[in-house]
ROPA-719820 format. One record per atom (N, C-alpha, C): residue in one letter; x, y, z. Coordinates in steps of 0.02 Angstrom, whole numbers, plus 50000, padded with zeros to 5 digits. Layout:
REM ROPA-719820
AXYZ
...
This chain:
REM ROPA-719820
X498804937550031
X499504937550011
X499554938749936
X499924941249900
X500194946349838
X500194938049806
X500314937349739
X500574933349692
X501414933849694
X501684927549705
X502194927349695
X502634932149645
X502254933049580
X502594938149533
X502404945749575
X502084947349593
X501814953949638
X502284954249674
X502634949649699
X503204951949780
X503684954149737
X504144947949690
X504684949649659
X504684954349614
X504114957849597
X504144962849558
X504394969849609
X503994970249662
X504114973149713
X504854974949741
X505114968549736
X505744968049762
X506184970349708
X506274968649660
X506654974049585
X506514978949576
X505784981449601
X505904990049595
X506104992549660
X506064991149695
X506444994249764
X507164993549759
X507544988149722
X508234989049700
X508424992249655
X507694994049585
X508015000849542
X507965006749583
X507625009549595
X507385013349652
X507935014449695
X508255013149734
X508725011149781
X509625011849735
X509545009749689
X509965011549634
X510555004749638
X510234999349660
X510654991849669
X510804988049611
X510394991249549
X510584990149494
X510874995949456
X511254993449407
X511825001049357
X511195001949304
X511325008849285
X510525007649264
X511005009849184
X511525007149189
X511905008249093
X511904999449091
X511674995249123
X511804987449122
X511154985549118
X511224979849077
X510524975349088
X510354973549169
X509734971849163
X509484968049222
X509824962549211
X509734958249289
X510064951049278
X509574947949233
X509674941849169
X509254937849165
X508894934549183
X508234932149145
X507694926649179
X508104923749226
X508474916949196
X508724911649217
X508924915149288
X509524918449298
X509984921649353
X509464920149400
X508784926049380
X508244930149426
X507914923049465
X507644919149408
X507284912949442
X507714909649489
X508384908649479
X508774905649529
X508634908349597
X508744916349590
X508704919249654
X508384919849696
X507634919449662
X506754920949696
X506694911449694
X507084906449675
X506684900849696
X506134899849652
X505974904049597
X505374901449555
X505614898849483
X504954900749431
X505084897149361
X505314902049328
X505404902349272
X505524908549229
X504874913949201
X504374908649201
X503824909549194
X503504915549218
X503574915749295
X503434919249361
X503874925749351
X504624926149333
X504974929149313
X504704935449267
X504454931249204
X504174933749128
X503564938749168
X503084936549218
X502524941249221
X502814945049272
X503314945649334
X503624949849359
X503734956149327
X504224955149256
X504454959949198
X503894962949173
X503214959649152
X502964963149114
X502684969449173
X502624966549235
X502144970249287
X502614975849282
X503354977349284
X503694982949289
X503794986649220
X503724982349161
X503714986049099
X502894990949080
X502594989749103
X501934991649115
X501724997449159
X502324996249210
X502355003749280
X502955008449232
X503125005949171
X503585010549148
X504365009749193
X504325006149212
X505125009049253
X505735005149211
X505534999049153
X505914993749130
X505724992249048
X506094991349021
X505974990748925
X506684985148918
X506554980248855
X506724975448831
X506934976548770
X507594973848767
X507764975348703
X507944967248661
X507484967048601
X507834961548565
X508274958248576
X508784953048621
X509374950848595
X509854952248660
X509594957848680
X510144962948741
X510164962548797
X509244959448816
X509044958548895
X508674965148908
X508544965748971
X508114968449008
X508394977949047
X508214984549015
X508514987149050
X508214990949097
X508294997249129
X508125002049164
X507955007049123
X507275012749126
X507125015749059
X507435024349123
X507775028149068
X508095033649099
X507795037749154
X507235037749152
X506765041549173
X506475038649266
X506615031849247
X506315026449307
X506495030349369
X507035033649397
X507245036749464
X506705043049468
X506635045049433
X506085051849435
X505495051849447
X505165044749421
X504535042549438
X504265044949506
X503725046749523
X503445047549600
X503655042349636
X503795043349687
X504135037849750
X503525039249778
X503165042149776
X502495042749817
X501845038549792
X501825037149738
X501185032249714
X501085028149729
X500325024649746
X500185019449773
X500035014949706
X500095007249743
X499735000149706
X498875002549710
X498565003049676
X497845002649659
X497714994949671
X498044989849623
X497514984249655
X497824982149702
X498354983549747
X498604978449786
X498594982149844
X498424982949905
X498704985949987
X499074983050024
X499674984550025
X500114982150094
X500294987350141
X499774991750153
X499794995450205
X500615001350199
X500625005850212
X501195011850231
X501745009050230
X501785005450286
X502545003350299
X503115000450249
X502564996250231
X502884991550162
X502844995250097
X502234999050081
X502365001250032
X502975006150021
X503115010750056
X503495014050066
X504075014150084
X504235005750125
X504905005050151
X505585006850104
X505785007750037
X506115008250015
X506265014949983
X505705019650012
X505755026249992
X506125030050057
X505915028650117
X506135031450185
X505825026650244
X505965031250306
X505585029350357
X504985033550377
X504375026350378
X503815027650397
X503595026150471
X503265032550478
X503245035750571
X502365037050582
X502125033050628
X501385034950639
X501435039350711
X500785042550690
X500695046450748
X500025045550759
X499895045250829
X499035042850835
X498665048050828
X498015050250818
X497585054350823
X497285053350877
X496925047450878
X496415045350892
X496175037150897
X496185034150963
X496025025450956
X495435023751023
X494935019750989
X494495020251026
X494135013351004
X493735010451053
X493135006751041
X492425009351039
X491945006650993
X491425009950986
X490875004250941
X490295005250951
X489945001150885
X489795004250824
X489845001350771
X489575003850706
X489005006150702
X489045010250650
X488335014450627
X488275009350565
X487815011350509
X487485004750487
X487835004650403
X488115011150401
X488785008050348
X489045005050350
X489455007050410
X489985002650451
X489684995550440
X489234993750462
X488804986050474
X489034983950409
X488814987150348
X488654986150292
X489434984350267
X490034988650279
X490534988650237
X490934982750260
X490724980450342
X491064975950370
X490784970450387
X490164970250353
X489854962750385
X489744960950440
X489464965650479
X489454963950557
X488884965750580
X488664965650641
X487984966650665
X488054975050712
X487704975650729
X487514980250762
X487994981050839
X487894974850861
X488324976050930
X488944974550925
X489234972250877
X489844970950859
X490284975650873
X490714977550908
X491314982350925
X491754984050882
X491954986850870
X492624991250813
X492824995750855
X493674993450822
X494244998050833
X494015005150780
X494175011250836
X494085016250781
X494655020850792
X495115020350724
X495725023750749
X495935028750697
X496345035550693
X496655039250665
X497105041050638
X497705039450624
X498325038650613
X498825044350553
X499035048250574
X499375052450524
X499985048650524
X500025046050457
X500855041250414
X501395048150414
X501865045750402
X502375050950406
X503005047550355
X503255051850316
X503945046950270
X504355051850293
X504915050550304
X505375053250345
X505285058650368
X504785059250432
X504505064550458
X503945068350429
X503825067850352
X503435073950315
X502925071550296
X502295074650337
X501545070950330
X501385067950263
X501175064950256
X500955059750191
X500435057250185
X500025053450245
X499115053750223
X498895053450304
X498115051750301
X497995054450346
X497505048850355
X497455042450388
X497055039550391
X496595036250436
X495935036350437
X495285034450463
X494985026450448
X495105022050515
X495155014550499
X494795014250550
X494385008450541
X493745003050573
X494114995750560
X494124992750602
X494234986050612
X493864980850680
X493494973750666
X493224973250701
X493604969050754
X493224971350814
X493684969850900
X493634962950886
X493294956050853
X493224950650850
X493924948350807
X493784950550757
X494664949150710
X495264949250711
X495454954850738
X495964958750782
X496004960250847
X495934953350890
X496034954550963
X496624955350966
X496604961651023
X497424962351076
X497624967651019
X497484971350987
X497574978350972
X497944982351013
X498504987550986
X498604991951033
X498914996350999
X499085000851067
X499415008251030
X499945007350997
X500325001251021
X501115000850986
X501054998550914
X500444993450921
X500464992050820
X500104996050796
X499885001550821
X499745007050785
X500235010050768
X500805010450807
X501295015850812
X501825012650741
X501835005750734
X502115001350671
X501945000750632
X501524994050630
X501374992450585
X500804987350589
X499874988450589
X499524985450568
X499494979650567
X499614978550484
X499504973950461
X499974967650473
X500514969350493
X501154966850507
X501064963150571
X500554963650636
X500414961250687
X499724956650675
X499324961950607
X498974954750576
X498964949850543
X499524949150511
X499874944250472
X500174940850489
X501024944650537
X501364938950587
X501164936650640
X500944937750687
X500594937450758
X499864933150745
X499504936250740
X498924933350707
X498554927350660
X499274928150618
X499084922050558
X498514924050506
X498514929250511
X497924929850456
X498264932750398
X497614929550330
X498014929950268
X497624935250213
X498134943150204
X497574946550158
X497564942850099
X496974945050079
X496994942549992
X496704948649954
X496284953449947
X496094959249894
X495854963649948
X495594969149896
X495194976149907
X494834976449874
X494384981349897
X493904983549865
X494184992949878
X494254997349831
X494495003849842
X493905008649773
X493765013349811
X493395020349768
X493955026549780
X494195029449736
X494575035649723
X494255041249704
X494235047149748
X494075052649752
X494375058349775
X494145065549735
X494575071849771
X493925074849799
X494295077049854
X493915080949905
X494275087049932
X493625089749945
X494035097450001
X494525095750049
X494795096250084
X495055096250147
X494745098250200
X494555093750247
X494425093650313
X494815096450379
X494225098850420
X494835100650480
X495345098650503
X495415088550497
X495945087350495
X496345086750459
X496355087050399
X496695086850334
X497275094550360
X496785098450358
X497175104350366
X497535106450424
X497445102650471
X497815102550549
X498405095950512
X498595089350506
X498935086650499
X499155084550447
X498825085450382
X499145084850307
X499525093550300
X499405096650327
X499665104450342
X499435107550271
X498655105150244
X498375109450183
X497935113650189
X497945118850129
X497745123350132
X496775124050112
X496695127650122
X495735127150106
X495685125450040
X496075125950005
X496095127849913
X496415119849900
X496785116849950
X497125112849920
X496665104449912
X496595100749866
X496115095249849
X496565089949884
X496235086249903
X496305078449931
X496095072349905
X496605069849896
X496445062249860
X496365057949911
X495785055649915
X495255051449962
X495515042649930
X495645039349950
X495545032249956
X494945029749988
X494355027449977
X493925023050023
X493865015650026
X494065011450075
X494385005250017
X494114998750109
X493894993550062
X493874989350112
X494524983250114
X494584982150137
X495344975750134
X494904969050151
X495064965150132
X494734958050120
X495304951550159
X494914946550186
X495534941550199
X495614936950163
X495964932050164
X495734924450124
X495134922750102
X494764922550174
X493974921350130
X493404924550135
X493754930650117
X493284937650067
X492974940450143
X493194938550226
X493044943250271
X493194949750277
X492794954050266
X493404961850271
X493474962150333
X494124964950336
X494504962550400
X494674971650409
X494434978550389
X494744982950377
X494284987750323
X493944992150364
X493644998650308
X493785006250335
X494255008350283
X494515015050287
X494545018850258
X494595026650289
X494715033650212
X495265035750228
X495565032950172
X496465038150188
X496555043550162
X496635049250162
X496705054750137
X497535056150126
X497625058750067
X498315059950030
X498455066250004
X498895070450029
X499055077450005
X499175075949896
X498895081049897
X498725079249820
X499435079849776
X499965083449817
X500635084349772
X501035077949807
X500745072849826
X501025067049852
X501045060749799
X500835061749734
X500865057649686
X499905054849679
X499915051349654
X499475045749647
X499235038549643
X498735038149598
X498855028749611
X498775025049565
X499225020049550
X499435016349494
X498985012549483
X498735012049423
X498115007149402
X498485001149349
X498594995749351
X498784991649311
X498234986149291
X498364986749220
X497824982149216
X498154975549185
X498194969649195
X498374963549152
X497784959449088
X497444964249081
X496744959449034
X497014960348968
């Protein structure tokens, strides 16, 4: 689960974004904001910096908090680098996100697999395919392992939704990090059958394991991303 300042940050840019704020007006203040989210001001303060940092928000001496001109133009397509909440969510405030299956199957791991997921040899995994869709128009293309022990009662329909959303509500299980490597690559047969790219065109590879509460990876995948689809946001707080 995100840090409390991670959600509500989330939640203010999907309302600049969305255009729920006047972007010639301040943001609401600390005080207002903490009222609203139920937290401190504190929580508030690192919310702001997390969006002054993505660029979408600047502070003025005396004036409060505003919207920087530019913030609507930003890629609606870029991902969280340290954080995964899967397609649905990331995206919910850009359009609607539509899976289409490729491919869902049981099978045992080969000895990466073993390796990336902590599992043994006879251990079963989900092996599934999934082309994401934002309002209809392909967007990545992704290749997921998950083990049949973690995620019992899998199916086509939370494929067809939402994942993580049947592992979180249903399930009770709690993410906590990733582990992710970023890379461009050629395009693959499927890249070029369902990202609809061309031989010439590069692919931004995600390879990323998802972690639970207590550091089980629960999830090792390569998502592939049409390269004029934006990129991925690296924030650092050190």
């Amino acid at each position: 689960m995100a840090a409390k300042y991670i959600t509500i940050a989330r939640e203010i840019k999907k309302r600049i974004i969305s255009q729920q704020y006047p972007a010639s007006e301040p943001l609401p203040d600390q005080f207002a904001l903490a009222g609203e989210f139920n937290t401190s001001r504190m929580t508030i303060q690192q919310a702001m910096r997390q969006l002054i940092v993505e660029g979408l928000v600047y502070t003025r001496q005396g004036l409060g908090t505003f919207i920087r001109k530019n913030a609507l133009q930003l890629s609606q397509w870029d991902l969280p680098g340290s954080d995964y909440f899967g397609a649905t969510k990331t995206w919910e405030n850009v359009g609607t996100v539509t899976s289409r299956i490729i491919k869902f199957e049981l099978r045992f791991p080969d000895e990466k697999e073993q390796a990336s997921l902590l599992i043994d040899a006879d251990a079963p995994v989900y092996d599934f395919i999934r082309l994401r869709l934002l309002d209809g128009e392909p967007v990545s293309l992704e290749f997921t392992l998950m083990p049949v022990q973690l995620v019992p009662g899998l199916n086509k329909s939370h494929l067809e939704s939402s994942v993580f959303r049947y592992v979180q509500e249903t399930l009770g299980l709690t993410l906590m990090g990733s582990y992710r490597v970023v890379r461009a690559l050629k395009p693959n047969d499927k890249d070029r059958e369902y990202l609809q790219c061309s031989e010439t065109d590069p692919v931004l590879e995600v390879e990323q394991v998802i972690y639970l509460d207590d550091g089980t990876p629960l999830e090792y995948a390569h998502c592939h991303y049409r390269y004029d689809h934006g990129g991925i946001i690296m924030v650092n707080h050190g």
